[in-house]
Structures are given as structure tokens and as C-alpha cells.
N, C-alpha and C positions, 0 to 999 in steps of 0.2 A: 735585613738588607733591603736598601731604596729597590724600586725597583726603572725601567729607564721611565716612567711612565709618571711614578711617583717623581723622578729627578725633576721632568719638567714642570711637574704642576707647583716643585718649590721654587725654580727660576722662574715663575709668573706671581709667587706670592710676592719673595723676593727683589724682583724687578716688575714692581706694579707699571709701569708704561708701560712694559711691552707685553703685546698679545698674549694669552695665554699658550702656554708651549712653545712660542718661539720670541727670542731675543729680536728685536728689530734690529737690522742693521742702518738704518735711518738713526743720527744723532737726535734725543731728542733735547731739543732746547730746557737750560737749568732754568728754574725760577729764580727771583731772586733772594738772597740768602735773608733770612728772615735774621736780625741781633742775637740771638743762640745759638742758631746754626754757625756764624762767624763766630763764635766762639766767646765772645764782649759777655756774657750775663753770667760768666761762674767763672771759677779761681781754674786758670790751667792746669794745676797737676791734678785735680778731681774731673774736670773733662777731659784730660789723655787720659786718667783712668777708662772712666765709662765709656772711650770709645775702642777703648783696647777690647773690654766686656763684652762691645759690641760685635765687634770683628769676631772674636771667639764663638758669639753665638751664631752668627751667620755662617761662619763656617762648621759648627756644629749641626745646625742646619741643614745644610746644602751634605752632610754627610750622612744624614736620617737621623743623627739625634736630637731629637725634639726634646726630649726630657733634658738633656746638656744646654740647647739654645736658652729653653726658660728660666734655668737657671739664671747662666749669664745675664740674659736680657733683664731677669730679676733685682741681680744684684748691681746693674748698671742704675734701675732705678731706683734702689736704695739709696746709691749713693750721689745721683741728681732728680731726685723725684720732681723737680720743676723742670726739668728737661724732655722735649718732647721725641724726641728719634726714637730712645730704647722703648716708649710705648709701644711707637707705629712698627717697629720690628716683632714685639713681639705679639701684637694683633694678629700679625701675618703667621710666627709659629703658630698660635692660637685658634686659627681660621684652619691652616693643616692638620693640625691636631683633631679638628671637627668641633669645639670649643668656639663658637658662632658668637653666642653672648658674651662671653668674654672678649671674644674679640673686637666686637662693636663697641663694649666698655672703652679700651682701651684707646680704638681709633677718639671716640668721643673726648677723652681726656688730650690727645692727639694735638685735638682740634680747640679744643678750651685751653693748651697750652701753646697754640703756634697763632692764639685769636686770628687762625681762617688763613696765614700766608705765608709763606715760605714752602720751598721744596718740599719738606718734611708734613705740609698740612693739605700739599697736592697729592704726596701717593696717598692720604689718611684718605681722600675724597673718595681717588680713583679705587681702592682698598673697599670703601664703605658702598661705593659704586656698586659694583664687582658683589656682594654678598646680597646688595638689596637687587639686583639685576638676578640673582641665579633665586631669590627668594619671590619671582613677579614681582614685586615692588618698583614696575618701571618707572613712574611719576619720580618719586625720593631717589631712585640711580640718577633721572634724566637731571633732578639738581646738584645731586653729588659731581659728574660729570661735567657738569658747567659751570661749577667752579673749577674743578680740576683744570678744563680747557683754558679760561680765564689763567690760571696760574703758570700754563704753559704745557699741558700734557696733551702730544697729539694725538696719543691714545686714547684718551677721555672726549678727543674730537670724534675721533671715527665711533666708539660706542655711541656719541651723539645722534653719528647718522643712523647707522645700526636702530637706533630708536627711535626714529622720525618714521611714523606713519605714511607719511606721503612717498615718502624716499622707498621702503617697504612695497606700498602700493606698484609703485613707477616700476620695480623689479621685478614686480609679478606679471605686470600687463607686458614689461620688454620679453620676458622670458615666453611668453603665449605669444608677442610677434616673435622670435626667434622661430618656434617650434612651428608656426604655422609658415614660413619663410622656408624651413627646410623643408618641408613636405611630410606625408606621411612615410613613420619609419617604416621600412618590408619587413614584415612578419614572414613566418613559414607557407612554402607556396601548396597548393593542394598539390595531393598524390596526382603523378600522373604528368603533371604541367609543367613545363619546360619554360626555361628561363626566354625572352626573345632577343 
């Protein structure tokens, strides 16, 4: 059984714009639809298949079964393997699972199948983002990132800042005026000594 801890860290795989652990309630702006994502590149009744596949897996998912999601996500891509969605979904199961390599495989193929744009090649950035940012790999997040922003991900803005050295800096030096602004905190008074 998920636990509430494990729920959220699947609603940040899940929904790569938003922070991790929490859904923004800021819309974020859609990218635009890359000719697959509309649906134009494959015969309709095999893409409502695999989006049906899809929806199954994500609700498998979001339910803790990871072993049901891959499935799914598997046989979505069986049956449009030049489709790139059931990739970047199941990177995400992949990445929960603890499964890192695979998961980077799959955003990669993601990305070699969305050639860098549409929605679908935003969360792959912000996704690929996200694993190289928790692996120090800030340089390779900080481009991951910037394409994402590029695509419209205001999430992949803010990790931006988040990574700006300067920005970083600026935080440290406000927070030392902050603290010398309010004064020294009161510690414990000696024995004896009365408040005035």
C-alpha cells in the first residue's frame, strides 16, 4: 500500500510541471501540440487504443501499481512504438520504480521521437531535468530546463532560478541582512538575572 508520502512523489512524476509534492494551482501554459500529439501521424482506432493503455497505466499508477503501469505503458508501446507519450509515462513509472537508466533510455527515445517539441518533449526535459538535478548534474539539468522553459514549462523556469548562482548568492547575502536587521536572538538569561 502507497504510502501518503509515496502518493505524492507519484503526482510530481506524474505531473512533471508541478513542484515536487505539490500540484500548482497556477495553470501552466500547454505547449504547442507537436502532429502526434494531435493525433494526424497514426490511424485513430490504434491511437484511442494506446491512449486508453495509457490512462490505465496512470491510474495503475497513481494506485501503487507500478508492475500494472508498465505493463500498460508496454503494451501502448507495442502497439505505437513511434509514439512518443507512452515513453515519457513510463520513464516516469521507471524513475519510481528506482529504475534511473531505464528511465533516461526512455525519456531519450522521448526526445528522438518528439525531435525536441511538443508538450510531450517538455515534461521529457523537465523529467530528464529532475533526475540529472538530484544526480549534481546541474550544467545538463540547467539545459534540460531551458528547453523545457522554452516550451512553456514555468516549472523548469523556477528550477532555472533555483540554479542561478547568482540568484543563490543574492539569498544568502538577503538572509544575513535579514538576520542582522533583527538583532541578536535572546538566548537563556544567566541564573539570577531578571528580565528589565
Amino acid at each position: 500500500m502507497a504510502t501518503a508520502n509515496d502518493r505524492a512523489v507519484l503526482r510530481s512524476l506524474l505531473h512533471p510541471n508541478a513542484p515536487f509534492g505539490d500540484l500548482s494551482p497556477e495553470p501552466e501554459p500547454e505547449p504547442r501540440a507537436s502532429r502526434e500529439e494531435q493525433g494526424g501521424a497514426f490511424a485513430p482506432e490504434l491511437l484511442e487504443q494506446a491512449r486508453q493503455l495509457e490512462i490505465q497505466g496512470v491510474a495503475a499508477a497513481e494506485a501503487g501499481d507500478l508492475p500494472g503501469a508498465l505493463e500498460s505503458f508496454g503494451r501502448a508501446i507495442q502497439l505505437l512504438p513511434g509514439r512518443a507519450s507512452a515513453y515519457n509515462n513510463r520513464a516516469q513509472a521507471l524513475r519510481l520504480q528506482g529504475e534511473v537508466a531505464g528511465a533516461l533510455e526512455d525519456l531519450e527515445v522521448v526526445l528522438r521521437l518528439s525531435q525536441g517539441g511538443g508538450h510531450v518533449a517538455c515534461q521529457a526535459f523537465v523529467q530528464r531535468g529532475l533526475i540529472r538535478r538530484l544526480r549534481g548534474q546541474d550544467e545538463e539539468a540547467r539545459r534540460d530546463f531551458e528547453q523545457a522553459a522554452r516550451l512553456g514549462s514555468s516549472f523548469a523556469r523556477r528550477q532555472l532560478v533555483l540554479l542561478n548562482p547568482y540568484a543563490a548568492l543574492c539569498n544568502q547575502m538577503l538572509a544575513e541582512v535579514m538576520k542582522t536587521l533583527r538583532g541578536p536572538a535572546e538566548g537563556p538569561r544567566p541564573r539570577g538575572e531578571e528580565p528589565r
